[in-house]
Structures are given as structure tokens and as C-alpha cells.
Wavefront OBJ file of the C-alpha trace (Angstrom):
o trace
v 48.678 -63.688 10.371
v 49.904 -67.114 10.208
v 46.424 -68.775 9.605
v 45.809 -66.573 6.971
v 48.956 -66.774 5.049
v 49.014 -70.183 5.053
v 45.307 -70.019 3.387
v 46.605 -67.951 0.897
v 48.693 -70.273 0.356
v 52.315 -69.411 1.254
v 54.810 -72.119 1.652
v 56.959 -72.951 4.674
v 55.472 -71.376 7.409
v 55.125 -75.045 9.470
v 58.738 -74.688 9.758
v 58.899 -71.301 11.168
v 57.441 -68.798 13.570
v 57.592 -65.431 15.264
v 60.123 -65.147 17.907
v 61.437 -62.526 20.298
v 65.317 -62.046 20.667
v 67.509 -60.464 22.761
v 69.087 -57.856 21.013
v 66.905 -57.521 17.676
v 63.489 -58.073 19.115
v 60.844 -59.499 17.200
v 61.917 -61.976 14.351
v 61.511 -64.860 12.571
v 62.681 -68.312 14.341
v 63.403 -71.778 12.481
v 61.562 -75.332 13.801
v 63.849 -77.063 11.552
v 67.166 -77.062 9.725
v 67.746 -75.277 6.440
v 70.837 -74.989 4.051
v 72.202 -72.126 2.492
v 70.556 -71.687 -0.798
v 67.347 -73.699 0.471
v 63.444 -72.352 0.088
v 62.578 -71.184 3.061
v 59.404 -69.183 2.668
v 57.263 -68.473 -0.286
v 54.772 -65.316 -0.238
v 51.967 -65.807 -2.923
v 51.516 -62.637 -5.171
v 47.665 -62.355 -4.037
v 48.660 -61.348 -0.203
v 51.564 -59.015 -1.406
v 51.374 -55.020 -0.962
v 52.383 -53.084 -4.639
v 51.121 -49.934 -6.645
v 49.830 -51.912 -9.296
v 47.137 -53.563 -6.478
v 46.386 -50.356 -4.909
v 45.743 -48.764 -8.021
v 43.657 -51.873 -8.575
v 41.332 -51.121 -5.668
v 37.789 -50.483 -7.092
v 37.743 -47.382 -3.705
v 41.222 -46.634 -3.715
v 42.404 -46.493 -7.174
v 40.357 -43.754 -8.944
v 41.427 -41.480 -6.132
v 44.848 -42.055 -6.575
v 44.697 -41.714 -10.266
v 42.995 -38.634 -9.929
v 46.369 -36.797 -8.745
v 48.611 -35.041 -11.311
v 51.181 -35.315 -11.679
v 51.256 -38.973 -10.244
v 52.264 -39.629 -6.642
v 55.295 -41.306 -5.857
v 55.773 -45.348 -5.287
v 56.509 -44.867 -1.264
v 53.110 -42.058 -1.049
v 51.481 -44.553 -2.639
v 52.186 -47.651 -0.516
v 52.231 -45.284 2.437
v 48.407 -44.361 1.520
v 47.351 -47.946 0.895
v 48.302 -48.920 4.086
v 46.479 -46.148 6.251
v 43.493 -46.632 3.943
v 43.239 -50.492 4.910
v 43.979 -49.640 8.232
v 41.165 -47.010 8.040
v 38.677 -49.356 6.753
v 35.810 -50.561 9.449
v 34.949 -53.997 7.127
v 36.688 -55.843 4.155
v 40.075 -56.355 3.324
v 40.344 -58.656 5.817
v 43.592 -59.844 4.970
v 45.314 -56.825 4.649
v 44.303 -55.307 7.880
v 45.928 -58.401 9.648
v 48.850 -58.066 8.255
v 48.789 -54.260 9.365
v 47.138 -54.629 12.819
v 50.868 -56.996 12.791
v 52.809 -54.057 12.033
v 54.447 -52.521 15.227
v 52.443 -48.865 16.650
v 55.977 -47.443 16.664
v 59.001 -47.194 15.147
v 63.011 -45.771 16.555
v 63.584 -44.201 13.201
v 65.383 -40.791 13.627
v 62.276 -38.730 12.582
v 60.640 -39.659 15.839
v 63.562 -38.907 17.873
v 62.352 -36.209 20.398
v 64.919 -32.776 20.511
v 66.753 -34.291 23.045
v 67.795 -37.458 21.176
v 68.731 -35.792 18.151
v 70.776 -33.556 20.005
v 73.059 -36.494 20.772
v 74.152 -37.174 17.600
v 74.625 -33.448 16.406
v 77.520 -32.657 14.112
v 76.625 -35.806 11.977
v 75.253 -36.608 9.021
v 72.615 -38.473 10.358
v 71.527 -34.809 12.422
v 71.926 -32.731 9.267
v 69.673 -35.229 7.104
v 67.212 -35.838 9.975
v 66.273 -32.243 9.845
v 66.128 -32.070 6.142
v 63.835 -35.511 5.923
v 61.476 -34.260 8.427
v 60.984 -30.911 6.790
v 60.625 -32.789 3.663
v 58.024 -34.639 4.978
v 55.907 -31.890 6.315
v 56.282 -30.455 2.939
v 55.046 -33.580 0.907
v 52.304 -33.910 3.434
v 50.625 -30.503 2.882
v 50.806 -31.038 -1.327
v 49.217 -34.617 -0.146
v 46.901 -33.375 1.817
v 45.605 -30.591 -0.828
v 45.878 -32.587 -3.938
v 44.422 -36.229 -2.777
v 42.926 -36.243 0.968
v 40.874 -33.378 0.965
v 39.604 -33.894 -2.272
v 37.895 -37.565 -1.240
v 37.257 -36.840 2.561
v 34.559 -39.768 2.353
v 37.634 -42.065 1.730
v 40.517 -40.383 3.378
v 38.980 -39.835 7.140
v 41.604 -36.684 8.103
v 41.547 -38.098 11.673
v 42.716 -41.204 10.061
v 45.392 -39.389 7.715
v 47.413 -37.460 10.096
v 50.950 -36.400 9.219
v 51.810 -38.761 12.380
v 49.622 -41.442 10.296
v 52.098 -40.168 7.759
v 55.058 -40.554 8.943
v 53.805 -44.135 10.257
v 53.485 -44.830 7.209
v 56.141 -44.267 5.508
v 58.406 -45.503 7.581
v 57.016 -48.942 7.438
v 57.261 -48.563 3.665
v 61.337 -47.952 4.160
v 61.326 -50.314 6.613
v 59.742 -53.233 5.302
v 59.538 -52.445 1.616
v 61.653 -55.075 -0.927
v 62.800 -53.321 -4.469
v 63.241 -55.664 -7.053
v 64.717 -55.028 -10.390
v 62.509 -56.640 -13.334
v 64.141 -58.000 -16.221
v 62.978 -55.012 -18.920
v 64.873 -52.723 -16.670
v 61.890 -51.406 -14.495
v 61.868 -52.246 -10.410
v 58.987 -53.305 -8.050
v 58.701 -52.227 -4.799
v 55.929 -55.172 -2.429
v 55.646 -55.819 1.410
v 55.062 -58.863 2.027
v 53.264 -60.462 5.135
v 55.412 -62.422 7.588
v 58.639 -62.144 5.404
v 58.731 -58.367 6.403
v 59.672 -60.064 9.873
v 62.943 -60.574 8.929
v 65.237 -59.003 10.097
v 69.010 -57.793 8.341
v 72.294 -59.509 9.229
v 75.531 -58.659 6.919
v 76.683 -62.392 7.416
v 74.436 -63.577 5.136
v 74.182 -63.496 1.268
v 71.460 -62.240 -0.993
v 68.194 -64.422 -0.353
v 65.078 -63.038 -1.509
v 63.834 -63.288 -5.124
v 60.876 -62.101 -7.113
v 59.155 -64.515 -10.050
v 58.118 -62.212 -12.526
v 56.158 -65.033 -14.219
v 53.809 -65.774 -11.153
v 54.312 -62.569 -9.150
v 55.628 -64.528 -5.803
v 58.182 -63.707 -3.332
v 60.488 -66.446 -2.239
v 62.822 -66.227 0.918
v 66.188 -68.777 0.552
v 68.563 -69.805 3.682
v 71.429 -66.727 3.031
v 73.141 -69.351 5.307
v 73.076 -73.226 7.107
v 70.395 -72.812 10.155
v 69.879 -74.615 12.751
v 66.390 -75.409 14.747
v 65.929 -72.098 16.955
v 68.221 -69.504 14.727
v 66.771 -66.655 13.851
v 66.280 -66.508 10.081
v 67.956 -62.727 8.321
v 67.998 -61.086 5.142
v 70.151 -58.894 3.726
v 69.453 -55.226 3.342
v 73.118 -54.482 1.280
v 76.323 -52.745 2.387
v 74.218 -50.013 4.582
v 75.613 -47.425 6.332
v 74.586 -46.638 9.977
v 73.072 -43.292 9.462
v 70.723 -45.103 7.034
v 69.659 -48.055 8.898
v 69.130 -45.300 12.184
v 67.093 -43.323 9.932
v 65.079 -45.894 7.357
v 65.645 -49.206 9.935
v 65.955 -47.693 13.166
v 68.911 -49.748 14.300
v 72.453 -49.455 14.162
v 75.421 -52.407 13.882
v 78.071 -52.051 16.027
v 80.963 -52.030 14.125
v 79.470 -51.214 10.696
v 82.187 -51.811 7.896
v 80.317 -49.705 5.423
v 80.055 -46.298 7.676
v 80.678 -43.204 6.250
v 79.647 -39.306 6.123
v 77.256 -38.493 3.785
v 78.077 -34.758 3.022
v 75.094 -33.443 1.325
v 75.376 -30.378 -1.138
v 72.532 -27.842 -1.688
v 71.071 -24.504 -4.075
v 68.474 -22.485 -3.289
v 66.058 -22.151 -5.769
v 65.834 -18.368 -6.071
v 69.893 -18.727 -6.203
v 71.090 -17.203 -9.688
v 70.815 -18.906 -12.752
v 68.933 -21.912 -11.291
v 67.157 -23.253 -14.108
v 70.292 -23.515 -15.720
v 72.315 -25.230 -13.460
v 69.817 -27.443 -12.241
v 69.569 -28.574 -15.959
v 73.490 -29.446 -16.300
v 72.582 -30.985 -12.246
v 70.498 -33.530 -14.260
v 73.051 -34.340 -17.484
v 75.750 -35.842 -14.879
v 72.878 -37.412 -12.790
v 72.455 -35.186 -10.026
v 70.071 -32.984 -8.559
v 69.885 -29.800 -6.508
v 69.927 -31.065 -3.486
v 72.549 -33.804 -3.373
v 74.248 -36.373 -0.907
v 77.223 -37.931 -1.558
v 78.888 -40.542 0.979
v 82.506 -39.730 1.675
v 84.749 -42.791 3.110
v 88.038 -43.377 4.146
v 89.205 -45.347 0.831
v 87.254 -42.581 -1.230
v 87.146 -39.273 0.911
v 87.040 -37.307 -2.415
v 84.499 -38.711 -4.742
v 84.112 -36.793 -8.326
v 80.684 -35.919 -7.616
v 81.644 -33.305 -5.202
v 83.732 -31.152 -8.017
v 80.825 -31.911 -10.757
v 78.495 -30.591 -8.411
v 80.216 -27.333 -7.025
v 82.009 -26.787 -10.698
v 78.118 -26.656 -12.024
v 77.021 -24.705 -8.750
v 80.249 -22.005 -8.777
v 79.521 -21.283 -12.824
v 78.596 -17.991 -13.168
v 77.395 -16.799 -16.859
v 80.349 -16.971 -18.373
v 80.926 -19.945 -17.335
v 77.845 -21.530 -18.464
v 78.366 -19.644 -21.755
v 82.055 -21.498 -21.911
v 80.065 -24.618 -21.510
v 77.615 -24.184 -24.137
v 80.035 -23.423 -26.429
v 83.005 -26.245 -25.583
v 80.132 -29.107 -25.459
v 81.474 -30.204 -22.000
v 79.325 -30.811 -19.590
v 81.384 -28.871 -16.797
v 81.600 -31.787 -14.277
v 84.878 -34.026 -15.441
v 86.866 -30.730 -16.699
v 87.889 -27.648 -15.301
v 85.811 -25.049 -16.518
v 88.257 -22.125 -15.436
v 90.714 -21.440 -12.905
v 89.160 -18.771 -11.082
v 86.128 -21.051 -10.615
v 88.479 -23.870 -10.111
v 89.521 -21.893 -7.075
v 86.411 -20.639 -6.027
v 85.476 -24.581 -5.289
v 88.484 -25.678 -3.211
v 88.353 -22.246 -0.860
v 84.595 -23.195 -0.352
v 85.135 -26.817 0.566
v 88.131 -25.900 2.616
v 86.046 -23.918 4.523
v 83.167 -26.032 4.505
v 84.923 -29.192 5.986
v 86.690 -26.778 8.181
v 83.425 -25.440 9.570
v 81.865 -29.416 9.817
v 84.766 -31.032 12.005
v 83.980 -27.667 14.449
v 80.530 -28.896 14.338
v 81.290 -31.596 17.169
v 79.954 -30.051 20.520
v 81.648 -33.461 22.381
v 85.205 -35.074 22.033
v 85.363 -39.158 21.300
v 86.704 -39.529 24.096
v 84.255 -37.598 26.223
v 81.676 -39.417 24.479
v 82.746 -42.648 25.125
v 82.956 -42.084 28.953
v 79.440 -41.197 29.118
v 78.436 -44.536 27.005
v 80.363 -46.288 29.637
v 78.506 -44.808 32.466
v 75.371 -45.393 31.352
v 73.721 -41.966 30.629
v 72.322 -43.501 27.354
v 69.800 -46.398 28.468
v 71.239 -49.279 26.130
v 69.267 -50.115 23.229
v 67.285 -46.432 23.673
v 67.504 -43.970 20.465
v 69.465 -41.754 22.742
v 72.257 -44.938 22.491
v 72.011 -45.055 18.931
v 72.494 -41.858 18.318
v 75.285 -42.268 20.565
v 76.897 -44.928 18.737
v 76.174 -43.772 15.522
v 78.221 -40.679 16.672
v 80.859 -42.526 18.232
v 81.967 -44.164 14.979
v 81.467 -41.266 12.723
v 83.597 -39.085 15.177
v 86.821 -40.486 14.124
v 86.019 -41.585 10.620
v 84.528 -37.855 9.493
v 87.602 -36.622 11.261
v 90.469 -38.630 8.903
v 88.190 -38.027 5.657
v 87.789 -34.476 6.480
v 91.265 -33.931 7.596
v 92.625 -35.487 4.242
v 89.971 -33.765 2.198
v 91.301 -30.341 3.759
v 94.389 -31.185 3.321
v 93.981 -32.191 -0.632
v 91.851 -28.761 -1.120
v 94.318 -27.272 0.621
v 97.149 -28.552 -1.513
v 95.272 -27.977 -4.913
v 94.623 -24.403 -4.088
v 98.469 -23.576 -3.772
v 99.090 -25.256 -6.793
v 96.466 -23.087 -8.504
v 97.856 -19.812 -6.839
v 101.139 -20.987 -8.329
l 1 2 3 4 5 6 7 8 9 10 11 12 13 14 15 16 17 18 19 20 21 22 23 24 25 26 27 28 29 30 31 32 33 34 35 36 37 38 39 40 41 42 43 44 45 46 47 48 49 50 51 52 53 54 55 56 57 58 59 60 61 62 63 64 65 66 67 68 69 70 71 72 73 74 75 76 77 78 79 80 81 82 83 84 85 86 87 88 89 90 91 92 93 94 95 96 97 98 99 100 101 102 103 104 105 106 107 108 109 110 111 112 113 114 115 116 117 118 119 120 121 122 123 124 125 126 127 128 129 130 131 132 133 134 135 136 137 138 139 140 141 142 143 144 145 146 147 148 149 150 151 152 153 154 155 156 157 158 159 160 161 162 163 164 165 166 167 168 169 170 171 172 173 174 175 176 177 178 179 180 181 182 183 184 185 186 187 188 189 190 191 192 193 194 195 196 197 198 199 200 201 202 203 204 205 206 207 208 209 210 211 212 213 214 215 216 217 218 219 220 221 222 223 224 225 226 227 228 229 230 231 232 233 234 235 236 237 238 239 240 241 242 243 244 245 246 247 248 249 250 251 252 253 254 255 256 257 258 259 260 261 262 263 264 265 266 267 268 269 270 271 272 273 274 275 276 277 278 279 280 281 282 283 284 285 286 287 288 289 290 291 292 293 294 295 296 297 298 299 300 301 302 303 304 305 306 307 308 309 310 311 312 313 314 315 316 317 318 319 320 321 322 323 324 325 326 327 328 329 330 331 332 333 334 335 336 337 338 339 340 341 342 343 344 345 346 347 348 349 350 351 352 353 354 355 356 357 358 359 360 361 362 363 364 365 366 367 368 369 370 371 372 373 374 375 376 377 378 379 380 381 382 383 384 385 386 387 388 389 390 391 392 393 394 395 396 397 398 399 400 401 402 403 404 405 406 407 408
């Protein structure tokens, strides 16, 4: 991939190369010093992955413009990439770069049963099972609406939802957004900078030139000759790096719980509901993180306020203008919302089927081979433990406050 790149023109990669490393495996190693702020690596917009090239492809593009309503940027990418991969001759540029991608990734959604189990009771367990039924769902409307319909294109063999899933996770794993300057966002892989790999101790250090289209890569920090060059991914949570990275940091500062709210459908007054959802930027399905410095963020009462309406209700909120998220819309529905959550957070923290401290013994002893997804489940349960504990406690004990004052 090297050779290539460099014929394609990128810039700097003399003074780098691929590395392995103890703890974060393959990466990207310095053959010289670099300070912070200082070009590192420059990715030429002709070698870079994007919708607007895939829909460019003279094979590939009237296929994919041929689904309504329009696929989404990550099916999109995640398609591209198995159709180079599926291709016997051409693109010869592209199929290095993926014949460099790894065969396998330690997200979540390829942990087996077992694995999982570990870390049940968390976040990370509940949104597991709601991603990979999510995927098997957007695989079958995939399937219908674009692979069958251009079999000579999209070899099924080729296109299974393990392709899928392949797929997609090396679009969340190796994907950089962008935001443009009219407001819009790009979303690219680019060869050999996709290498990097995340560190929180450095800054910000990848751009995109609108103007020419390239991808530049700047020292987030002073290196020396043998560091491992990182990027940063942002202030990530470990249940999101386990499940979009595949990794978790020791230590995380930015854990929390995401606590993720749901309606059915077929539930009463959907349409409705799902409507005032959208005004105050939700959706049906929502996740909101919950931390120790905010263990009660607003978005849990708009969302329940909206959910708990009953016609009435709605009718009030017609009529007053108000959007029912920021206001109380009555006090019986007021009350409604705190016994629910009560109960709720009350059922979560029994949700734990091991203590911390039984945990931690068997991290000690070894059952979890280190580094294993078994381990980081185990880790990423060992933090949240404790954390979902104090938020939950304190959120129980503010519902539990606000519903006296109410019977009051």
C-alpha cells in the first residue's frame, strides 16, 4: 500500500511506516522527529474512499442511484468497499488498500453469547442487542431494494450479512467526518492514515482542504523516531469505542451509561408523538448518556413528558403552543414520569448478575485472557459498575424526591 500511495502521490510516507505494538497492535511508527502542529502525512483526494466517488463509479453508481429513497452515507461506503473487494480486475488501488484492511474486527457485534454475557447489565449489552437486530433489519431492506435487483454486480456470496457487518464496521472504524464550511459534513477513508490509531493525549490533527479535496495528518504532539503516531477520535466513551473501535481505555474519563428510551410503533398515538419527538430533536428510539456531573439530563423529561401524553395532553399542547419538553404539561403526567423512571432505574441497578467486587477477583485471576473481548467486556463492566450505580442512585433519589413533592 505504501508503493502505491506514494504514486498517488501522498506526502510523508518516507518518514513513516507500519508498525506492530504491544498493547494497540498494528499502527503507524515515525523514522524521524515531528513537532506538534507539524505535517505529517498528506492523503491525495484521488486515493480517498467518499459517496460522491462511489456514486461516481460508471458500475457502481447507477445501481446505487437506483434505490429510493436513497441509502444512507455508512450503506453506502459499506457497499463500495465489498464491491471493490468483489471485483476480479480493476480498481487496483482500491483493492490494496482493502486486501490491507484486517479479516476481523473485536467490535461487540461479533462477540459470541458468551462474551456478551460478561458485560450484561450495561449499556454496552442493551445497545449490542439493539445494533445487531438493527443490522439484520437494514440488511434484508438492502438486500431487496439494491442486491437482488443487480445480482450481475452484487455476487450474494460476496454480499453476505457477515460481508455486511464487515463492512460496516470498517466504515465506523476507520471512517473521518468532516464538517464543510456551508454547513454540510464528509465522511472519506483514507489509505494508510486509517492506521492510526486514537490516543486522548493528543489534540485535534487531521484536516480536510475543501479546495483540493486532500486529507492532511499534523503531529497532535512532539514525536520522537520510533513513537507511534495517534489521532484523536474525541471525548469517547468506552461502550462506544468497544462497540464502533473495538477497544477500551483503561481509565476512560469520559465513561458513562447511555440509558436509551424507546416506543413501539403500534403504541397509541404514535404519529403524534413521534412528530413532537422530532420538534425537540429526538426520535423514537433515543439514547441519552447519563454521567456523574449530569446524571439527569433534560432530554430524559422531554422525552417521557412527550411519550406519557395521552390525548389530552397533546390537545393541551396544541393549544398552549409549547412544545411539551421544557414545561410541565400536567401533574398527573408529571407523576406518571418520575414513578416510571423510579422504577426503571430501580429495575437497571438489579440488572447486575455480578458484584464489583466479585468481578474484580475474577479479572485478577485470570478467567478473562487479557486483551480478549471477554476482558473488555470485563473492563468495560468494571467501570460502569460503580459509575451507573452513583448516577442511578442519585437519579432515584431525585425522582424519588420530586414525586413527594408532587403528592404534596
Amino acid at each position: 500500500m505504501e508503493s502505491w500511495l506514494t504514486k498517488s502521490g501522498a506526502v510523508g510516507l518516507g518518514d513513516l511506516e507500519l508498525a506492530e505494538f504491544p498493547v494497540t497492535g498494528r499502527g503507524v511508527k515515525t523514522l524521524r522527529r515531528f513537532s506538534q502542529g507539524e505535517r505529517i502525512l498528506t492523503i491525495p483526494s484521488d486515493v480517498l474512499w467518499s459517496v460522491e466517488r462511489a456514486y461516481g463509479d460508471s458500475l457502481l453508481g447507477p445501481a446505487l442511484r437506483s434505490s429510493l429513497p436513497p441509502l444512507s452515507v455508512e450503506d453506502i461506503l459499506a457497499i463500495y468497499i465489498l464491491f471493490v473487494r468483489s471485483r476480479e480486475s480493476g480498481y487496483d488501488g482500491l483493492r490494496t488498500h482493502v486486501s490491507a484492511l484486517p479479516s476481523s474486527y473485536s467490535s461487540s457485534i461479533f462477540f459470541s453469547e458468551e462474551e456478551l454475557e460478561v458485560c450484561a447489565g450495561t449499556s454496552l449489552y442493551t445497545i449490542t442487542k439493539q445494533l445487531e437486530q438493527r443490522i439484520e433489519d437494514d440488511y434484508r431492506e438492502l438486500a431487496d431494494r439494491v442486491l437482488a435487483q443487480h445480482p450481475d454486480i452484487f455476487p450474494l456470496d460476496m454480499f453476505t450479512i457477515e460481508d455486511y457487518k464487515w463492512a460496516l464496521c470498517t466504515v465506523w472504524s476507520r471512517s473521518m467526518d468532516f464538517t464543510l464550511p456551508d454547513g454540510s459534513s464528509i465522511r472519506t477513508l483514507a489509505p494508510f492514515a486509517d492506521m492510526l490509531n486514537h490516543s486522548s493525549d493528543v489534540k485535534q490533527c487531521h484536516a480536510y482542504d475543501v479546495k483540493s479535496g486532500d486529507l492532511s495528518i499534523l503531529a497532535g504532539k512532539d514525536y520522537e523516531i520510533g513513537d507511534q503516531v495517534y489521532i484523536y477520535y474525541g471525548p469517547i466513551p468506552n461502550n462506544r469505542l468497544l462497540r464502533l473501535y473495538g477497544f477500551v481505555i483503561p481509565g476512560n474519563p469520559n465513561d458513562s451509561y447511555d440509558l436509551v428510551l424507546t416506543t413501539h410503533p403500534e403504541a397509541p398515538l404514535y404519529e403524534q408523538k413521534q412528530k413532537l419527538w422530532v420538534s425537540a430533536g429526538l426520535d423514537s428510539t433515543t439514547t441519552i448518556s447519563l454521567t456523574l456531573t449530569d446524571p439527569l439530563p433534560m432530554n430524559i423529561l422531554r422525552y417521557l413528558r412527550i411519550q406519557r401524553a395521552d390525548v389530552s395532553g397533546l390537545a393541551a399542547l396544541a393549544l398552549q403552543q409549547i412544545d411539551g419538553t421544557d414545561e410541565k404539561i400536567s401533574d398527573s403526567n408529571e407523576v406518571e414520569i418520575l414513578r416510571f423512571v423510579e422504577e426503571a432505574i430501580g429495575s437497571l441497578l438489579d440488572g447486575f448478575a455480578i458484584s464489583l467486587e466479585r468481578l474484580e477477583e475474577q479479572l485478577a485471576e485470570g478467567v478473562y485472557p487479557v486483551g480478549g473481548n471477554a476482558w473488555a467486556a470485563a473492563h468495560r463492566k468494571r467501570k460502569q459498575i460503580p459509575v451507573r450505580t452513583r448516577e442511578m442512585c442519585k437519579l432515584r433519589q431525585g425522582f424519588r424526591a420530586a414525586d413527594v413533592m408532587w403528592e404534596v
